[in-house]
C-alpha positions, 0 to 999 in steps of 0.5 A, spaced: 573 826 691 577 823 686 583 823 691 580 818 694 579 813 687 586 812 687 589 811 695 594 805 697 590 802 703 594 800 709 594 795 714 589 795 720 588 790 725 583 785 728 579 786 736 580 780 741 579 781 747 582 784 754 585 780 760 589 782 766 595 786 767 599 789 772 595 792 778 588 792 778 585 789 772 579 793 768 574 787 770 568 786 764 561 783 766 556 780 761 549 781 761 545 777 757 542 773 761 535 773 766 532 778 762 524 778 762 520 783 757 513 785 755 509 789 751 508 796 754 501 797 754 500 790 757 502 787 764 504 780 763 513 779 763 516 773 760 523 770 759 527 774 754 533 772 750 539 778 750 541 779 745 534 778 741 528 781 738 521 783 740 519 778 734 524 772 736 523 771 743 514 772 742 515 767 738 520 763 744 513 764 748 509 761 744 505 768 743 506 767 735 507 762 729 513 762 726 513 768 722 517 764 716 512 759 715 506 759 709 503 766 710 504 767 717 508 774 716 502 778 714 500 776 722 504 778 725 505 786 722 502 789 729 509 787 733 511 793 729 506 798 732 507 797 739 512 799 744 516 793 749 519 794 756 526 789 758 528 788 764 534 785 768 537 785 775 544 788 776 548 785 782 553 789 785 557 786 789 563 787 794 568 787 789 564 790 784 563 796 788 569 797 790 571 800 783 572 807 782 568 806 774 562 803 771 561 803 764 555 800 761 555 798 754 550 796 750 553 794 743 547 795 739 540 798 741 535 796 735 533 802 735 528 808 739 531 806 746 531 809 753 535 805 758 534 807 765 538 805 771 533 804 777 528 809 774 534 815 771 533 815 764 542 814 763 542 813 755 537 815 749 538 811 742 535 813 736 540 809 731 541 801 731 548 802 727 550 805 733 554 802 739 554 806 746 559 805 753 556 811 758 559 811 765 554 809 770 557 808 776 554 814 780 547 811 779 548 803 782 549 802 789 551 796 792 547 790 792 541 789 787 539 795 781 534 794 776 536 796 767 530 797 763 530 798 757 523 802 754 523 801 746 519 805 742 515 803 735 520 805 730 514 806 725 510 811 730 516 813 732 518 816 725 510 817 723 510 825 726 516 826 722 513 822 715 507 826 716 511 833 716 515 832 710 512 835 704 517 831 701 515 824 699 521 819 698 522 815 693 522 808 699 519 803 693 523 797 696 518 799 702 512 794 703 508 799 706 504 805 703 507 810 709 514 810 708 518 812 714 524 807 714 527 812 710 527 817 717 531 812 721 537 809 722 536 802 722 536 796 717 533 798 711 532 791 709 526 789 713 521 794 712 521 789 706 524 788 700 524 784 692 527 778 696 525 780 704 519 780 708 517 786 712 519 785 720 521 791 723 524 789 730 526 791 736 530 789 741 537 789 745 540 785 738 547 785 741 550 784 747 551 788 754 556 788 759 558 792 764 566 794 765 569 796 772 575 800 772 580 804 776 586 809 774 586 807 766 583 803 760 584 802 753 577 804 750 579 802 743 585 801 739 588 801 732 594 799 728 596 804 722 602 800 718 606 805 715 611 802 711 612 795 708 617 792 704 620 785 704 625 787 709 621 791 714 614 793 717 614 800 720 608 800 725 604 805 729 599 803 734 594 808 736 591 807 744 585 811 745 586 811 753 580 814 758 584 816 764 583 819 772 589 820 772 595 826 772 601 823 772 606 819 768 604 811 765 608 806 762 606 803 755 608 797 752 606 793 744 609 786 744 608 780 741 605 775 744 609 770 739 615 773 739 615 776 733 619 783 734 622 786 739 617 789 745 617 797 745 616 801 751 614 808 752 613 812 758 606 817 757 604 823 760 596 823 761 591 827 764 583 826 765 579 824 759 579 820 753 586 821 749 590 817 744 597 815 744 602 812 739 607 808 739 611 806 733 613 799 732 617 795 727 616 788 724 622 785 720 622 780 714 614 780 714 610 775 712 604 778 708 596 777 708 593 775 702 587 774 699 584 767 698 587 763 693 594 767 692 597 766 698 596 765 705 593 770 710 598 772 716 596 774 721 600 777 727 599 778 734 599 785 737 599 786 745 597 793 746 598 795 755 597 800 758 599 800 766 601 803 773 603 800 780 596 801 781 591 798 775 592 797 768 589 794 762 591 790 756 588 788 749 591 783 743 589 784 736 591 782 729 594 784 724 595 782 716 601 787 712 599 788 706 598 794 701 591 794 697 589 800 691 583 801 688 585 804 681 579 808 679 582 812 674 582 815 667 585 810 662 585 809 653 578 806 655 574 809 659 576 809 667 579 803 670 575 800 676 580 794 679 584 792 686 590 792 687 593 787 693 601 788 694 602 790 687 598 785 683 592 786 679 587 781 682 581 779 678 575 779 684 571 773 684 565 774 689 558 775 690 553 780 694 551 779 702 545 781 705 543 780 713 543 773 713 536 772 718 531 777 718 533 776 726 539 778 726 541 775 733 540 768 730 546 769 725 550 766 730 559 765 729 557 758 726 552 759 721 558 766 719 564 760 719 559 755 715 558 762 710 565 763 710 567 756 710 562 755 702 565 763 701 572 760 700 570 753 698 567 756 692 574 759 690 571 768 691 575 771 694 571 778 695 564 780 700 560 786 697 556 788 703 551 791 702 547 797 703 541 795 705 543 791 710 546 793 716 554 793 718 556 785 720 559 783 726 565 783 729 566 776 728 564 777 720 571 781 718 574 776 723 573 770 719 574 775 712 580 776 715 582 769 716 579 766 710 582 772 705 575 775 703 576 782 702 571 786 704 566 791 699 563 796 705 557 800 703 555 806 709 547 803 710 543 807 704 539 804 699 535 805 693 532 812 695 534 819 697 535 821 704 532 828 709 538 832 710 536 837 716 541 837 722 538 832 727 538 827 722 546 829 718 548 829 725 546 822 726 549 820 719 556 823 722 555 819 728 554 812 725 560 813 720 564 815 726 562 810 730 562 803 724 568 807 721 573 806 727 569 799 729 572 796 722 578 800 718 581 794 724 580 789 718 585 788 714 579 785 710 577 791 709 578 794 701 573 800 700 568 805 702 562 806 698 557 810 700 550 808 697 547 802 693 544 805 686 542 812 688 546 816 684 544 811 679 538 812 680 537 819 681 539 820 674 535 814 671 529 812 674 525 816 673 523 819 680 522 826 678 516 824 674 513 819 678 514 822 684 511 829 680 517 833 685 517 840 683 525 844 682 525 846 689 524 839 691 528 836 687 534 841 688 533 840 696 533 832 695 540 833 690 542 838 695 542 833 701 544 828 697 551 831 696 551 832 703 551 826 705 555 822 701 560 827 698 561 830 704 560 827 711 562 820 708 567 821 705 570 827 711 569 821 715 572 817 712 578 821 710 579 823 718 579 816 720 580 812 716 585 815 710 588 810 707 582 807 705 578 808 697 571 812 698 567 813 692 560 815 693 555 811 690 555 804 686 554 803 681 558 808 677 555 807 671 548 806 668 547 800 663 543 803 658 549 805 653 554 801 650 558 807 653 556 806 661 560 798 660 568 802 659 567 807 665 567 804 672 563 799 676 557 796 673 550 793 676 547 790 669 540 788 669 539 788 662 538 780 664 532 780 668 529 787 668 529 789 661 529 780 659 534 781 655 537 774 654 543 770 657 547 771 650 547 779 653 552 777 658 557 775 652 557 783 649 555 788 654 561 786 659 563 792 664 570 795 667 567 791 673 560 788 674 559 789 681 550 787 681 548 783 676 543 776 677 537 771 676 532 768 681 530 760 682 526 758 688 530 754 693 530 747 694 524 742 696 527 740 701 527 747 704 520 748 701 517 743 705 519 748 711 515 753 710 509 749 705 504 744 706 504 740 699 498 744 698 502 749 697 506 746 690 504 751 685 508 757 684 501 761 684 498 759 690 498 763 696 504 761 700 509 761 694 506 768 692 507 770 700 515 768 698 516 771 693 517 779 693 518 780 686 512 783 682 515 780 676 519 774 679 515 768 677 513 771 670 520 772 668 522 765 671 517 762 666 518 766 661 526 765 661 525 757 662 521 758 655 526 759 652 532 755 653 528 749 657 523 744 655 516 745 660 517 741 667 514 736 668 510 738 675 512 743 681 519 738 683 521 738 676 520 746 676 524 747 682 530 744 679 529 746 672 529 754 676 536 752 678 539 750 673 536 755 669 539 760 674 545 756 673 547 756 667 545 763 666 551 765 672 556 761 669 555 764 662 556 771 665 562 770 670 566 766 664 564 773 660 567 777 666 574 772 666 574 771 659 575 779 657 580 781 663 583 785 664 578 789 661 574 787 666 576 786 673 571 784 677 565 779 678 561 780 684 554 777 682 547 779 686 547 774 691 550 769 695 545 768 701 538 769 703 534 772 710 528 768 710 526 762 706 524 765 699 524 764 690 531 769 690 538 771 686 540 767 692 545 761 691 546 759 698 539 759 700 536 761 707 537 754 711 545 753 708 543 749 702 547 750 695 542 752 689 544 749 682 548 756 681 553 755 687 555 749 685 557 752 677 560 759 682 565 754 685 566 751 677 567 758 674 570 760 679 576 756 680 583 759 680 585 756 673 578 756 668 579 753 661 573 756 657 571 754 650 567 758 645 564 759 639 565 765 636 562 767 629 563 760 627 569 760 630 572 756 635 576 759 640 579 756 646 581 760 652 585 759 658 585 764 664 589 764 669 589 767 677 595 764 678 601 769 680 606 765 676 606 762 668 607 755 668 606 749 662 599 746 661 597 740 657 590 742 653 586 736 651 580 736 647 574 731 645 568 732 640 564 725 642 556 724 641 552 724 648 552 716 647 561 717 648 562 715 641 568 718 640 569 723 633 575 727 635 580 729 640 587 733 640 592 735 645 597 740 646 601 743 650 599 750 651 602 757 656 598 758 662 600 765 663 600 768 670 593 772 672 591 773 664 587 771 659 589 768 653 586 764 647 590 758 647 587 755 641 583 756 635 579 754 629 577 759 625 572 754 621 571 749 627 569 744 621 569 738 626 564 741 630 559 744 623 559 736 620 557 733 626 549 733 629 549 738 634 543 736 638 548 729 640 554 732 640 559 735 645 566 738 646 569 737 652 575 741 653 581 740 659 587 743 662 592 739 666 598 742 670 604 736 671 599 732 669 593 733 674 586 736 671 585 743 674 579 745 670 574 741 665 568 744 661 563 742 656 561 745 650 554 744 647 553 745 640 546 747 640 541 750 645 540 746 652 532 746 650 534 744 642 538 737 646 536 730 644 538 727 651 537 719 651 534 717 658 541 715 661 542 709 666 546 710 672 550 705 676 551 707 683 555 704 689 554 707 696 559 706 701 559 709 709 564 711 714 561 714 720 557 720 718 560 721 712 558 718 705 560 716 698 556 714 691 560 711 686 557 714 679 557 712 672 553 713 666 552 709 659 549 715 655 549 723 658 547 725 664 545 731 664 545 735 670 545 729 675 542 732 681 542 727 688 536 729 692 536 726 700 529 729 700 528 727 706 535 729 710 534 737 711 543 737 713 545 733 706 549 736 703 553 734 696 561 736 694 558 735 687 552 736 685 548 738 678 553 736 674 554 733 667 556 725 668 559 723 661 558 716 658 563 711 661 565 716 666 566 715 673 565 719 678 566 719 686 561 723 690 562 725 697 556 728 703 554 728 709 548 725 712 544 724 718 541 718 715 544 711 716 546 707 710 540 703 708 535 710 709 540 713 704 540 707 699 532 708 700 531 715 700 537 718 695 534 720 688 539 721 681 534 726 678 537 728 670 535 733 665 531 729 661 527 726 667 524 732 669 519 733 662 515 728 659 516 724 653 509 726 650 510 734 651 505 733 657 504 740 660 504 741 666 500 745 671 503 750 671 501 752 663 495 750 664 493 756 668 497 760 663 492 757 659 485 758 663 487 765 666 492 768 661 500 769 663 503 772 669 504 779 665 496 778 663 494 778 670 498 783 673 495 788 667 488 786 670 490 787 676 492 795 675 488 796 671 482 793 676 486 798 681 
């Protein structure tokens, strides 16, 4: 397998779309409308959406309640147990009937599906990851036909094969005591999971078209690049045709935008699937980069294939560029870094999951909204993850345009997996069918083959608990290796060779000083073990690709799915949206420790995020301090499926916790970061750029009144994608005279006289500060839709939130940040508000406003108090049980 740890990743293209061409063209026919459904032990149809889900269109019916709303979820977990009918009609006209060839194609079937053509069983689907094209044509006739499409329960479906099993799979992320989600192919993330609710779907979740033919088609293409330089980019287009004929037909590449020569070959085919190749060149080539290092060309490529009686044509992109992952053994340990045309780039990013319980409500603009906040935020690589499903086309389309590159895992998370032949058959498919469907990406940088199971196998203690016997374990272990050191990685290397496979994530185990020199690295430490913040400073990874903190969302997405009833972290709704056992607990207990109580539930919420915040921030700057030790900062995660307390930072409705807000500040291109160190004060300067240039390092000491006590400024080396200690006190005797409970270091890099990054260094702990109550003077002025707000201070601000409470769409450039004493500061939004609602209903919440003078406790330590902690309770309750 290690020859697939060091590959240079070439080039791939991007999908677009087919048109007509000389002779009679491949004519594409959409399905999604008129569909009706029902349950299949009931008589009564109503309208369906396609694409959609069983869940989604009960719920446009009005048959049940939102599902995301209070406790609602648990009501509708019999949708799961049932089998549903949809059904449309298929108007075959003259011209429709006069083609040869009929392909339906269903591009997502979720997930035991039978699909019939008036009454003929055409298609059986047991896979929700796979896309499926049959040939239909002798089973329409001229006129009207009926599709059907007959959706077993995917819980009863598995249950025969669950109850056979003498194996019991360790699914723990499964919110149920019968596990069968680990016998189906289908989005491991909604039988539930620590941050998900348990809504397992059926339904046509992508769309379905027909395509008329005659003669040829394009049925898939793919542009390998072979060679590239400064001067050159050497090309090979490989057209997948399917063909009725016996004779010769000419292929043509060009460029639509005039780019390179037009290349025509002459091509002999016979009937059946069959691919060509045509070589092409592009000269002076612009490359693809990723986002923040340079632009993301990318070039137009028409692919036809023609005769004088019919033809097909399709026009894809493609980015030039060279990536490596280097995995390799080094002085320290093993190396885990990408490299994009040659040059070691630091990864900035988060983890992605699904973005809806209901995939079809993700729609192309809620992804160029995601992408749009991804590449604002100044990340420039996506972990799609492994518990989720393999995103849309549409997804690596705006990660190409937006230069995020792509960490792809193969669906497998968190369990061991069966291996007899029915089910590795289906692994081969799905890798086969995702595999040929992405490598298009130029996006598109690695192959992982699960989330955590290696890991896991080794660490977590399943053999114990699950009382797996030697035999057992040796047919878990030995279908492990099956899967993933042979079918994934042969899947990868056949059909997309040039890319990096490694087979499990992470590759190291974080218990030991020496799991932190070899690979990538999901620390947990924080969180799980409730190691404290500080541990992201000493236990620093080669490239840290899971780690994170919970925070419930906002109160403004809390009022969509709570009453005010609800606002106490112990009732019933808050529990129902909270699916980590241990959530609420840890969120008190590391509030205790660097927060003063908040005041009441609103205080709470806010404190949450900036807890959440803070404690990011000090690990991403760990992560870029000590590159390139450690290349890479992916944090768990950036965006939700359903509103919920989570690690997200964007939450379910597009909101920015607290945590983005400090992403976007941590992650910016040029960071300056101050430091005390063992008494010592070290200032570093860390720098993505590709070029060193000269900086202008300013330093300020003053007390949170803005009494000035100190300040130095200097010019000091920015050097190109390094980080570096720029200056340096080894007593920092300015900071030890001063009180250090009101006072605080600002530092500041300029570049030709523009601040590119500012940070603040505290002298003590944020629950140690003596904040004065601040008095803020804000001035609001409107045009159009857009507003701005005109800040200052005349003491510390600390963590300045605006809230449009009762705007869900408000949304702040800036927010939760440290407005300075006679600082001014211009703050832009968006707001469906008028100017007199905002100036009415806009709250300047600070740090200090969020406890009471008096040390009042809130209700949240009352309830500590009258039934014991959270950890307290949750003995009780085992041990009850």
């Amino acid at each position: 397998m290690r020859k697939f740890f060091r590959k240079l990743l070439l080039t791939t293209i991007v999908a677009c779309s087919i048109t007509m061409v000389k002779g009679q063209a491949v004519k594409t026919i959409e399905l999604n409308k008129n569909w009706k459904f029902k349950q299949a032990d009931a008589s009564q149809w109503r309208s369906a959406e396609v694409p959609g889900t069983v869940h989604t269109d009960l719920l446009a019916n009005k048959v049940i309640g939102d599902p995301f709303y209070r406790t609602n979820e648990k009501e509708v977990q019999w949708i799961e147990q049932k089998d549903w009918i949809y059904e449309t009609d298929i108007n075959i006209d003259e011209e429709l009937n006069a083609y040869e060839n009929i392909d339906l194609d269903f591009e997502g079937l979720d997930t035991y599906a039978d699909v019939f053509v008036n009454d003929s069983l055409v298609l059986s689907s047991n896979n929700m990851f796979i896309g499926h094209q049959v040939q239909v044509r002798h089973f329409l006739r001229a006129g009207e036909n009926k599709l059907r499409v007959y959706f077993h329960s995917p819980v009863n479906k598995a249950m025969p094969i669950y109850q056979a099993s003498k194996i019991k799979y360790p699914a723990d992320n499964e919110q149920s005591p019968i596990k069968t989600s680990i016998f189906t192919r289908k989005a491991p993330y909604q039988y539930g999971w620590d941050w998900g609710p348990r809504f397992v779907t059926s339904g046509i979740w992508k769309s379905v078209r027909l395509h008329a033919w005659n003669k040829v088609r394009i049925v898939d293409t793919h542009v390998q690049q072979l060679y590239l330089n400064n001067n050159q980019a050497s090309l090979e287009a490989i057209i997948d045709l399917e063909s009725d004929l016996d004779k010769t037909v000419q292929l043509k590449v060009s460029s639509p935008d005039n780019e390179f020569e037009t290349v025509y070959m002459n091509q002999y085919l016979t009937p059946g699937r069959q691919n060509v190749k045509v070589s092409f060149q592009i000269p002076n080539p612009k490359r693809w980069w990723p986002n923040g290092l340079g632009e993301q060309k990318l070039y137009k490529v028409m692919m036809e294939v023609f005769t004088d009686e019919a033809g097909d044509r399709t026009v894809q992109n493609v980015g030039l560029r060279t990536v490596q992952v280097v995995n390799a053994s080094d002085s320290i340990g093993e190396s885990f870094y990408v490299k994009v045309n040659g040059v070691p780039v630091f990864m900035k990013g988060a983890n992605y999951i699904p973005s809806d319980s209901f995939l079809p409500r993700v729609t192309v603009d809620r992804l160029q909204k995601t992408f749009a906040d991804v590449k604002q935020s100044n990340m420039n690589m996506l972990r799609v993850w492994g518990g989720g499903v393999y995103e849309s086309d549409e997804f690596y389309n705006l990660a190409d345009e937006n230069g995020i590159l792509i960490w792809q895992d193969f669906m497998f998370a968190c369990t061991m997996y069966p291996s007899d032949s029915a089910f590795l058959a289906n692994v081969k498919a799905e890798a086969e069918y995702n595999i040929k469907r992405l490598r298009k990406h130029p996006s598109l940088v690695l192959w992982c083959g699960n989330n955590e199971i290696a890991v896991a196998w080794k660490n977590w203690g399943w053999q114990k608990s699950y009382n797996y016997s030697e035999l057992d374990s040796n047919e878990l272990i030995n279908g492990y290796k099956k899967v993933f050191d042979e079918i994934l990685p042969q899947a990868v290397e056949r059909f997309d060779s040039n890319r990096f496979y490694f087979g499990s994530s992470p590759i190291s185990n974080w218990g030991k000083v020496e799991d932190f020199k070899r690979g990538d690295n999901h620390f947990w430490g924080v969180w799980h073990a409730e190691m404290p913040f500080e541990a992201y400073n000493t236990h620093v990874p080669r490239f840290m690709s899971e780690y994170g903190f919970q925070s419930f969302p906002d109160v403004v997405t809390i009022n969509r799915f709570a009453k005010s009833e609800d606002f106490d972290i112990n009732s019933a709704v808050m529990k129902a949206h909270q699916k980590s056992y241990k959530g609420n607990g840890l969120i008190k207990t590391y509030m205790d420790r660097y927060y003063k109580s908040p005041k009441d539930f609103e205080s709470f919420l806010y404190v949450g995020q900036l807890l959440q915040a803070e404690g990011i921030k000090l690990a991403i700057e760990a992560h870029r301090r000590n590159m390139p030790y450690c290349m890479g900062s992916l944090y768990w995660q950036l965006n939700d499926c359903w509103p919920v307390a989570s690690w997200s930072s964007i939450d379910y409705y597009g909101r920015w916790k607290a945590l983005q807000y400090f992403v976007k500040d941590a992650f910016t291109p040029v960071l300056v970061d101050p430091q005390m160190e063992n008494n010592k004060l070290s200032v570093y300067a860390i720098s993505d750029l590709k070029e060193s240039k000269p900086a202008e390092l300013k330093l300020k000491l003053m007390d949170f009144k803005g009494n000035q006590v100190w300040s130095k400024s200097e010019i000091v080396q920015l050097e190109a994608n390094k980080s570096k200690v720029v200056y340096s006190e080894p007593t920092a005797i300015h900071l030890q005279k001063v009180d250090k409970t009101s006072h605080l270091l600002v530092a500041e890099l300029l570049v030709e006289g523009k601040s590119v990054s500012k940070n603040i260094l505290y002298l003590d702990t944020l629950k140690a500060l003596n904040l004065p109550q601040p008095v803020i003077k804000s001035e609001i002025q409107q045009t159009g839709s857009q507003f701005s707000i005109k800040l200052s201070s005349d003491v510390l601000a600390k963590n300045l939130y605006l809230l449009l409470a009762n705007d869900q769409h408000s949304a702040f450039d800036v927010n939760y940040f440290d407005l300075l004493p006679g600082e001014v500061r211009i703050i832009t939004f968006k707001s469906g508000l008028t100017l007199e609602q905002v100036k009415s209903n806009l709250k300047l919440i600070t740090l200090v406003d969020s406890y009471s003078v008096s040390g009042a406790k809130t209700d949240m330590v009352k309830d500590e108090e009258q039934n014991g902690s959270f950890f307290d309770r949750m003995r009780k309750k085992l041990k009850k049980n």
